[in-house]
BATORKOL-885883 format. One record per residue (C-alpha): residue in one letter; x, y, z. Coordinates in steps of 0.2 Angstrom, whole numbers, padded with zeros to 4 digits, always signed. Example, Ala and Ser with C-alpha at 12.3 -4.5 7.8 and 13.67 -1.06 7.14 Angstrom:
! residues 2
a+0062-0022+0039s+0068-0005+0036
END
This chain:
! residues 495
x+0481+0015-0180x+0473+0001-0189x+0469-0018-0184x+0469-0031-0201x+0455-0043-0200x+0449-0054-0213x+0439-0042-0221x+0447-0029-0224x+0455-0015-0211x+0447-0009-0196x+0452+0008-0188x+0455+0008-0170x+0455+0027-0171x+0444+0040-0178x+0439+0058-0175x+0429+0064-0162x+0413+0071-0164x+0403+0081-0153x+0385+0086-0155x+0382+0103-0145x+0363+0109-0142x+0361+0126-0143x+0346+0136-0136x+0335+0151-0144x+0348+0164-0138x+0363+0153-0144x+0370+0145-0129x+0375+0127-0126x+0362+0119-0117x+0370+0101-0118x+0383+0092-0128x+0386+0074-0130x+0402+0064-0137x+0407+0050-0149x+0423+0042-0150x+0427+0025-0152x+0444+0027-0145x+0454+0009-0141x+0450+0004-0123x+0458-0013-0125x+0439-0017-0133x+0442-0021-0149x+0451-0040-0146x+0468-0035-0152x+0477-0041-0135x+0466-0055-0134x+0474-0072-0134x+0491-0062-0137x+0506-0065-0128x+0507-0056-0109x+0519-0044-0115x+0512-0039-0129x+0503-0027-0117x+0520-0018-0118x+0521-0014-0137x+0504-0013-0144x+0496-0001-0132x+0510+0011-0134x+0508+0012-0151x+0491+0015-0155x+0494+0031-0141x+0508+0036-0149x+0509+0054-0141x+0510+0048-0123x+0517+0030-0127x+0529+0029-0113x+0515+0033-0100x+0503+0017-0108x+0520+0005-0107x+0524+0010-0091x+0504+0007-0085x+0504-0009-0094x+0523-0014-0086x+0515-0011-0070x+0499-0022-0074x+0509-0036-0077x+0520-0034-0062x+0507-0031-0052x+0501-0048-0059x+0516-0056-0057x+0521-0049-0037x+0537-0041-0045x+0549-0028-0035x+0560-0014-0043x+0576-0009-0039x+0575+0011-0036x+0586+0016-0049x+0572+0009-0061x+0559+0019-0052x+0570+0035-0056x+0574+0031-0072x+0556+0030-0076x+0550+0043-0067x+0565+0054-0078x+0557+0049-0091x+0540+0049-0089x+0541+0069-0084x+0552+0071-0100x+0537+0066-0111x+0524+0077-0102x+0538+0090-0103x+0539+0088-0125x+0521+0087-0125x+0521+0103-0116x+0526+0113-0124x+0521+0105-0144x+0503+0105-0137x+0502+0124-0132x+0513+0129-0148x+0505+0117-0162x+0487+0115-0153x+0480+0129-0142x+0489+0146-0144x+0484+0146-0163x+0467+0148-0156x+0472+0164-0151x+0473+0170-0167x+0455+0167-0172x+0448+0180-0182x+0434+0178-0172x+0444+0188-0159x+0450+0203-0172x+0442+0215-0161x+0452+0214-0148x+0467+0225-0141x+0480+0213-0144x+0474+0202-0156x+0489+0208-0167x+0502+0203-0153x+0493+0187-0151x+0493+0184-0171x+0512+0189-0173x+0517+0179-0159x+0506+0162-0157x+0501+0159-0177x+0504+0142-0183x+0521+0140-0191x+0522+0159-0193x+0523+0166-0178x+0538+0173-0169x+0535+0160-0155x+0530+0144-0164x+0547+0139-0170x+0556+0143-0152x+0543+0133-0146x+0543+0119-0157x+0562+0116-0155x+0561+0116-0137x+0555+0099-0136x+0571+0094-0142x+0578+0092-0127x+0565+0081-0116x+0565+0073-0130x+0584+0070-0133x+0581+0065-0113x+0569+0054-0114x+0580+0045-0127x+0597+0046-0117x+0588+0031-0104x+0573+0023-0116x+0580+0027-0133x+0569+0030-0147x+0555+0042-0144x+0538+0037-0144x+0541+0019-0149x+0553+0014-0137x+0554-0004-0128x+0564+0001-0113x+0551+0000-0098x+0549-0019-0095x+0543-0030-0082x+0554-0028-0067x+0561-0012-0072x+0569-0005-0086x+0581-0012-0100x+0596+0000-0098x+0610+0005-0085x+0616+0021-0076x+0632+0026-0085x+0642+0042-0081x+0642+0049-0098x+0623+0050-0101x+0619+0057-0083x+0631+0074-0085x+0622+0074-0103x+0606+0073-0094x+0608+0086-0083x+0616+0099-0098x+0599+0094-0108x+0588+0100-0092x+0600+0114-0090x+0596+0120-0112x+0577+0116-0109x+0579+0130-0096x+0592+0141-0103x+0584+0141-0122x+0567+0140-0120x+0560+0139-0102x+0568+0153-0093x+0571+0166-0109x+0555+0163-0120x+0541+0157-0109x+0546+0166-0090x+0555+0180-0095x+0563+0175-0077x+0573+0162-0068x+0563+0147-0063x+0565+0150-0044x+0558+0168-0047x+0543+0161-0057x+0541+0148-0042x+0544+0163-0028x+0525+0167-0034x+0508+0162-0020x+0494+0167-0026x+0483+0178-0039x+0490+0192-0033x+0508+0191-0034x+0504+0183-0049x+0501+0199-0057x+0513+0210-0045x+0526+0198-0057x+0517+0201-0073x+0522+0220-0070x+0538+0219-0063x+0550+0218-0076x+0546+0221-0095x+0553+0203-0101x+0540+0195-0088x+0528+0206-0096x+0531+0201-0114x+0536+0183-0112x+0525+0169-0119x+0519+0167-0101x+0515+0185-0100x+0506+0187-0118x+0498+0172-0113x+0491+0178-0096x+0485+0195-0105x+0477+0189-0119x+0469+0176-0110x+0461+0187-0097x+0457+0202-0111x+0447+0187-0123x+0439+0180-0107x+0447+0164-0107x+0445+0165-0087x+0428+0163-0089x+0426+0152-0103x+0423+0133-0099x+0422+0138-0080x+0416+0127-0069x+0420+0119-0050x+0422+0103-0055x+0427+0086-0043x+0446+0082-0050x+0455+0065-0050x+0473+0058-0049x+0479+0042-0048x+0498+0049-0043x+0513+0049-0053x+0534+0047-0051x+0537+0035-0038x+0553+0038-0029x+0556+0027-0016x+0573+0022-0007x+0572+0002-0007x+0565-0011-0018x+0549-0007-0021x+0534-0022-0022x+0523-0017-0037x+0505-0016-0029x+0492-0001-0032x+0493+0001-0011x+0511+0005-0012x+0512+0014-0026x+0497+0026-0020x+0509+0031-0005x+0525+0032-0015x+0521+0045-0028x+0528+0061-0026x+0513+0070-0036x+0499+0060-0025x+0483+0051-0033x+0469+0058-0023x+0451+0065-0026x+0446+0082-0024x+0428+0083-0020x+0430+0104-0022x+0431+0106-0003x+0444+0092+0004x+0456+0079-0004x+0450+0061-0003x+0459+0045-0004x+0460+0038-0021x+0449+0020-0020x+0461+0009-0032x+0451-0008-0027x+0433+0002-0033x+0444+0006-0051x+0449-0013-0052x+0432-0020-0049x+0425-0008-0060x+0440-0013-0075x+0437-0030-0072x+0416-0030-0075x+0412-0018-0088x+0422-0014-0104x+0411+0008-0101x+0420+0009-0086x+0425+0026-0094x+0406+0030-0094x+0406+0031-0075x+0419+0040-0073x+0423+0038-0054x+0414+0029-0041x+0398+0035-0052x+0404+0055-0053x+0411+0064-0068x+0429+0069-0062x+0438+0080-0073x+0458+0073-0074x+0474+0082-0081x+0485+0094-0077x+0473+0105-0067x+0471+0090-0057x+0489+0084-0053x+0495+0102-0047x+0479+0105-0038x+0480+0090-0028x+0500+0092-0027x+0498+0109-0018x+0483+0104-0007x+0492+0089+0000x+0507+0099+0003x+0495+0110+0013x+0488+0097+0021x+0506+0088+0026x+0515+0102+0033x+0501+0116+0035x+0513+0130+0024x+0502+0144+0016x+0494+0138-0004x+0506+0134-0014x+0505+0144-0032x+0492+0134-0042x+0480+0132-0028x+0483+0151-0023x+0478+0155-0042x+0464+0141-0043x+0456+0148-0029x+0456+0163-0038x+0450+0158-0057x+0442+0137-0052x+0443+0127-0069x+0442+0139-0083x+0452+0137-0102x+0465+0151-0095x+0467+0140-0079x+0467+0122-0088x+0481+0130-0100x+0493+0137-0087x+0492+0123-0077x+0500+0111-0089x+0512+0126-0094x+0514+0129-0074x+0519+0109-0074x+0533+0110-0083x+0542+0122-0069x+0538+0112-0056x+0545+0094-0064x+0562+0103-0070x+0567+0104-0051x+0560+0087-0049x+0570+0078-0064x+0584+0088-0056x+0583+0078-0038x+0579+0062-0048x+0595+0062-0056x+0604+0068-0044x+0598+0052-0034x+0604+0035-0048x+0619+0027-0044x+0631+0024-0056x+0634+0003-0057x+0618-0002-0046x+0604-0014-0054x+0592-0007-0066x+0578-0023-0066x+0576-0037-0054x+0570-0053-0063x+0552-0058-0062x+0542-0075-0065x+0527-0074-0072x+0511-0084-0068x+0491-0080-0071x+0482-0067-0061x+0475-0049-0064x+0485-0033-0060x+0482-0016-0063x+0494-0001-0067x+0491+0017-0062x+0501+0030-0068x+0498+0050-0077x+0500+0053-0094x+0502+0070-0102x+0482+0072-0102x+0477+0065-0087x+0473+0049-0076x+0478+0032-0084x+0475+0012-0079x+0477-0003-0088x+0470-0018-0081x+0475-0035-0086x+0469-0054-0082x+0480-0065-0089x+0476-0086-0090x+0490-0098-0097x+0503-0085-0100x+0493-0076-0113x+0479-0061-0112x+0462-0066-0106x+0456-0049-0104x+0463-0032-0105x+0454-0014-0099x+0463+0004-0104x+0455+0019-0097x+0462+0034-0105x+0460+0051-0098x+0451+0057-0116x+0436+0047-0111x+0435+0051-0093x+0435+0069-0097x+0423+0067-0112x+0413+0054-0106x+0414+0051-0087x+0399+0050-0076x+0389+0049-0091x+0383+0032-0086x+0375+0036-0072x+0366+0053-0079x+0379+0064-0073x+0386+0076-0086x+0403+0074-0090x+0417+0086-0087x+0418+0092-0104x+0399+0094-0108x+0400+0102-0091x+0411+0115-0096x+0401+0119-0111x+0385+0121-0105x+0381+0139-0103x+0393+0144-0117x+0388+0155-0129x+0393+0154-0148x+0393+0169-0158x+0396+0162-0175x+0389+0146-0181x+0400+0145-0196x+0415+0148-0183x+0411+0140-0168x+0428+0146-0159x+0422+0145-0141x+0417+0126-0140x+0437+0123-0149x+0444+0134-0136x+0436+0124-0123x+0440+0107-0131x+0458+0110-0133x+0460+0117-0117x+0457+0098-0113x+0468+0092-0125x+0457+0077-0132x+0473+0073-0143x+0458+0070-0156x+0453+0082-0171x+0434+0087-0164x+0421+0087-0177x+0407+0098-0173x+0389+0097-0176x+0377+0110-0170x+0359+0109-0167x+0342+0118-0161x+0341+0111-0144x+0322+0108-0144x+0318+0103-0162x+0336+0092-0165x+0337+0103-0182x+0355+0102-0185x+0361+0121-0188x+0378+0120-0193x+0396+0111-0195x+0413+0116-0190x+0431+0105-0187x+0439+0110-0173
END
């Protein structure tokens, strides 16, 4: 994405580029990260229009842009003390899992499985399965996989239209109406994402047997099972992860951050962080690595509000890792501590492996079965006929919108003055991750994971990609190795 200025063009976006320090025996002994990423730094919003926080943002992120319009709608409504109608709060909840579900699965296909067929892993038992099934573009997997996306997609545009530039979340709720027709095709698209792709391909199973699982071990008693669990994507996956060592590559026990995602609530709903913390069904909470701890919204505003490297301290001053891992840990321990029932299947397994690249993978792949059956219920609850948006007024003020996107933790944070941008903070969950806690001397979750890493090929640097896309920085890494001690630079790679 590129901003025009008088002279000339300046990119809002580049690649990243990580400079990793190895020691005499070939081990990360620290890394560091550059990214000039858009924060809302770069005087694009300023002087603009309030709702131009709706359109830009979603366009420079163009992956996950419904998750940066729907923080941005709820900055401003937030601002502006609006109230939603619940059927806009299932619509967007509908179709904010749809785009985690097509990033999903494009991600693994087109991003990380690839990896598996490294020739730096040829010496491996099932390399060759690895190669025939998870190359780019040739492998027997990539195309099946690819297409699936097709129909979160075709979801996401039944209610938003357009995917990933659509204009549908506005303040208030969104600009579109329940109508018969698109729901029973809502239901048949969730029902082929399952039926093509989810069950046959990736499970080998039905999605209830999948879900039936608790822990490491019945993990594996289901790998065994049945041949098709065995030889599904999910199973080749599990087995070539654990024959690479992928369980033990990036591992490390980290603090992990949500802010909550898909609020479903039965009345109106005032648009404050304080309500929408105890609305959402996947709750925002921090997990110190012993006990889940309220999410401190009012520390996240202040910090927005004051310091354009908020990123840099990641939160309150500690380098929490977001993502994935993090919703579904935090899902199952709050169902733990809600109703007391035994681990759930992802903390069951995270106890078992903590945050490794296999764990980091399967629990974005393990997100997709659980938000099936919640997009089920969602739609089962919008009423034909009732109101979608509830008018709003605006005025000036600052708010701040919470929400997950597909990679993680996501705000934006707006002060607006005479109906137009004064100031205006996005802190995305690529910089959290690669740059959180930093300001305060704290390594950051990434770095953290690398440390102790050993590379064996300086020419192929395959374990510090492995480990980068397993965070999915959605930017192309540049790498730059070096003698830790002397800063003799020792090698290049793109990742």
């Amino acid at each position: 994405m590129e901003k025009a200025t008088a002279s000339g063009a300046a990119q809002a976006e580049k690649d990243l580029l990580a400079r990793v320090y190895l020691n005499r025996k070939g081990v990360v002994a620290r890394a560091s990260f550059d990214s000039p990423v858009y924060q809302g730094d770069k005087g694009i919003l300023a002087g603009q229009p309030a709702r131009a926080a709706l359109s830009v943002p979603s366009r420079i992120f163009g992956f996950c842009g419904g998750s940066h319009q729907l923080a941005a709608a709820m900055a401003l409504e937030h601002a502006w003390g609006a109230e939603l109608p619940p059927n806009a709060l299932l619509i967007r909840s509908v179709a904010q899992a749809a785009e985690i579900l097509q990033n999903t699965s494009r991600w693994f296909y087109t991003t990380f499985a690839p990896g598996l067929a490294n020739p730096a892993f040829a010496g491996n038992a099932l390399f060759d399965s690895a190669t025939r099934r998870f190359t780019a573009f040739k492998g027997e997997s990539f195309r099946p996989g690819i297409m699936s996306c097709t129909h979160p997609m075709a979801l996401y545009a039944l209610f938003a239209g357009q995917w990933p530039h659509s204009n549908f979340i506005v303040p208030g709720g969104v600009a579109t109406s329940v109508q018969a027709k698109e729901l029973t095709r809502a239901f048949s698209l969730l029902d082929q994402y399952c039926r093509e792709w989810l069950e046959p391909a990736w499970l080998g199973c039905s999605l209830e047997r999948y879900l039936e699982i608790r822990d490491w071990g019945g993990l594996m008693a289901w790998l065994n099972e049945k041949e098709e669990h065995f030889n599904s994507d999910l199973g080749l996956f599990i087995r070539v992860g654990l024959e690479y060592g992928l369980d033990e590559l990036g591992k490390v026990s980290p603090p992990l951050l949500s802010y909550g995602a898909f609020c479903n609530k039965k009345g109106y709903f005032a648009v404050t962080p304080e309500n929408y913390l105890k609305a959402v069904q996947v709750p925002g909470a921090y997990f110190d690595g012993a006990a889940l701890l309220p999410f401190d919204h009012e520390w996240l505003a202040e910090s927005l509000k004051n310091n354009k490297e908020a990123h840099r301290f990641g939160y309150r001053e500690e380098a929490a890792e977001v993502g994935p891992i993090a919703r579904m840990l935090i899902l199952d321990k709050d169902a733990q501590r809600q109703n007391g029932k035994q681990p759930h299947l992802f903390s069951g397994i995270y106890g078992q492996k903590q945050a490794s690249v296999f764990t980091r993978v399967w629990a974005r792949m393990h997100e997709a079965c659980v938000l099936v059956n919640m997009m089920r219920v969602w739609l089962s609850k919008l009423e034909l006929g009732a109101p979608c948006r509830s008018e709003v007024r605006e005025r000036d003020g600052w708010g701040l919108g919470l929400t997950e996107a597909p990679r993680g933790a996501l705000a934006h944070f707006a002060e607006l003055e005479g109906g137009k941008i004064r100031n205006y903070t996005i802190l995305q969950p690529t910089m959290l991750n690669l740059q959180g806690g930093e300001g305060t001397g704290k390594t950051s979750p990434l770095a953290n994971a690398l440390k102790g890493t050993g590379i064996k090929d300086l020419n192929n640097p395959v374990e510090v990609g492995m480990i980068a896309r397993s965070f999915d920085a959605c930017l192309v890494c540049n790498v730059e190795l070096y003698k830790n001690r002397s800063g003799k630079e020792i090698g290049k790679a793109r990742v």
